[in-house]
C-alpha positions as CSV (number, residue, x, y, z in Angstrom):
1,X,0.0,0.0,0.0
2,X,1.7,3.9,-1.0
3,X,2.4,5.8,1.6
4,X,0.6,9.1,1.7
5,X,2.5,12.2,0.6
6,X,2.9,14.7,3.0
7,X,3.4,18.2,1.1
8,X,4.6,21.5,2.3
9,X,2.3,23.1,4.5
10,X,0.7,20.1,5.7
11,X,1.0,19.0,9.5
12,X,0.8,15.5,10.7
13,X,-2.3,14.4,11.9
14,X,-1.2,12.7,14.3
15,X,0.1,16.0,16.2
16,X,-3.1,17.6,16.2
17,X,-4.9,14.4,18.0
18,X,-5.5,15.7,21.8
19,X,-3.6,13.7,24.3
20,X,-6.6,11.7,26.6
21,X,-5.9,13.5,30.2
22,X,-3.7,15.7,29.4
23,X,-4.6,19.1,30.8
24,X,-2.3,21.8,29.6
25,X,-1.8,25.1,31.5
26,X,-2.2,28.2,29.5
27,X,-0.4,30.0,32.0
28,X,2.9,27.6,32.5
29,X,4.5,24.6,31.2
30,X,2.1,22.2,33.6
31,X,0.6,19.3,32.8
32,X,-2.0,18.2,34.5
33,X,-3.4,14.3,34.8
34,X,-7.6,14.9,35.7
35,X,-9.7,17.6,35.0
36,X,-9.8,18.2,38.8
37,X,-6.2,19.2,39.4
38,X,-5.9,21.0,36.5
39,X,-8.8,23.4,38.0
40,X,-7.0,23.5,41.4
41,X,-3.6,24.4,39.4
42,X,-5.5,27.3,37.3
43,X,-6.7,28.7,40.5
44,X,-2.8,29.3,41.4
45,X,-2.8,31.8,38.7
46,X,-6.5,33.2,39.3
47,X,-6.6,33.6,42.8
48,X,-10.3,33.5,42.7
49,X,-10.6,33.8,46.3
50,X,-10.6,37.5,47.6
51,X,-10.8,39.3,51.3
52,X,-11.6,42.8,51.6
53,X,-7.9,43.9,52.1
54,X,-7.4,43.3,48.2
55,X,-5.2,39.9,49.0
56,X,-6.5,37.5,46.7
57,X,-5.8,33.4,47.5
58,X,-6.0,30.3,45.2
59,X,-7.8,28.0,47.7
60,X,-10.3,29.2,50.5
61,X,-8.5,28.1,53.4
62,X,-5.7,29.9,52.0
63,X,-7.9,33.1,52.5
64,X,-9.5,31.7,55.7
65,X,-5.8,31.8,57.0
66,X,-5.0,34.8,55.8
67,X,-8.3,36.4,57.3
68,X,-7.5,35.3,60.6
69,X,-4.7,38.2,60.7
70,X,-7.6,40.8,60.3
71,X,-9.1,40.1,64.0
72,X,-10.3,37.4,65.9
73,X,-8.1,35.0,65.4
74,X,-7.7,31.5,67.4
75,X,-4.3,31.5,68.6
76,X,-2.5,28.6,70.1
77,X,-0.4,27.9,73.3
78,X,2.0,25.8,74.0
79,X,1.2,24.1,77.5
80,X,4.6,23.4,79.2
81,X,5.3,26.4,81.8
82,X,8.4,27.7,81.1
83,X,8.4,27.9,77.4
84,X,8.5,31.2,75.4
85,X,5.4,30.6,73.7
86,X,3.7,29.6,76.9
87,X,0.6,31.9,77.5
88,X,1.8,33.5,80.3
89,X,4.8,34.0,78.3
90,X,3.2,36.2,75.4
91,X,0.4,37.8,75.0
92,X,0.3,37.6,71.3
93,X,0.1,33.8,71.1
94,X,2.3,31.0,69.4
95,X,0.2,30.1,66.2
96,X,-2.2,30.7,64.0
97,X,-2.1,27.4,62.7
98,X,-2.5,24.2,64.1
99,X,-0.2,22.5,61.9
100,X,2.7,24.5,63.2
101,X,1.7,24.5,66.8
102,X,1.4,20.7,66.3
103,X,4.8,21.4,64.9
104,X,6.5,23.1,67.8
105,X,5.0,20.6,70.5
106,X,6.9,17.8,69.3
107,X,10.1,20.0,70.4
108,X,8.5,18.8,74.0
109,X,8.2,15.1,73.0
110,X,6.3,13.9,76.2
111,X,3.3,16.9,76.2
112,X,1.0,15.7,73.3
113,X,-2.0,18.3,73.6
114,X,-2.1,22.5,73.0
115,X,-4.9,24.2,73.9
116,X,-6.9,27.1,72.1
117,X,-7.6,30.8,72.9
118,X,-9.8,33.1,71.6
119,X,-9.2,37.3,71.9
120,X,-12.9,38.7,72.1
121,X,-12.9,42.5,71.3
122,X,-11.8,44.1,74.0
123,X,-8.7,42.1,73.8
124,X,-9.6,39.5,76.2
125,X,-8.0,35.7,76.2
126,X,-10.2,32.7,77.1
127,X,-10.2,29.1,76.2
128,X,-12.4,28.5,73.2
C-alpha cells in the first residue's frame, strides 16, 4: 500500500490528535493528569478567592488563613510552663495554625495536647 504524501504546508495528523488527560496550562508549562487538578492548578494563577484587604488566594483556606490576621483570630499555646510561647509568656500567642503548633510541640516530646484561645474584642483571652 503507497504511503501518503505529505506536502509542504501540511501538519501531521497525528500532532493535532488531543492527548486523553492531558490538561495543559495556559499559564505555565504544567501538565495536568484529571480535570480536577488542572482546575485546582489554574486557581494558582486566578486567585479566585478575595478578602476585603485586596489579597487574593487560590484556595479558601488559604484566604481563611490569611483572614485570621484581620481580627479574631484562634491562637495557640503551648502548655509546658516555662516555654517562650507559653501563654503566660506572650500575649500575642504562638500560632495561628495548628499544623505549626502541632509542629513546635513535638520540640517537648512527652506533652502531646495545646490548647486554644480566643481574643474577644476588648482584647480579652479565654479558652475556646
Amino acid at each position: 500500500m503507497p504511503e501518503a504524501e505529505v506536502q509542504d504546508g501540511d501538519e501531521d495528523p497525528v500532532a493535532q490528535v488531543p492527548v486523553p488527560n492531558e490538561f495543559r496550562c495556559p499559564h505555565c508549562p504544567k501538565i495536568n493528569t484529571t480535570r480536577a487538578s488542572f482546575n485546582k492548578h489554574i486557581n494558582t494563577h486566578t486567585k479566585p478567592y478575595s478578602c476585603h484587604c485586596g489579597v487574593s488566594k487560590a484556595t479558601q483556606r488559604d484566604l481563611d488563613r490569611h483572614q485570621d490576621t484581620h481580627g479574631k483570630i484562634r491562637r495557640y499555646f503551648c502548655p509546658v510552663a516555662g516555654c517562650a510561647w507559653h501563654v503566660a509568656g506572650i500575649k500575642s500567642g504562638f500560632s495561628r495554625r495548628l499544623d505549626n503548633a502541632k509542629r513546635h510541640l513535638k520540640s517537648h516530646a512527652k506533652h502531646e495536647t495545646l490548647f486554644v484561645l480566643r481574643e474577644d474584642s476588648q482584647g480579652r483571652l479565654s479558652r475556646a
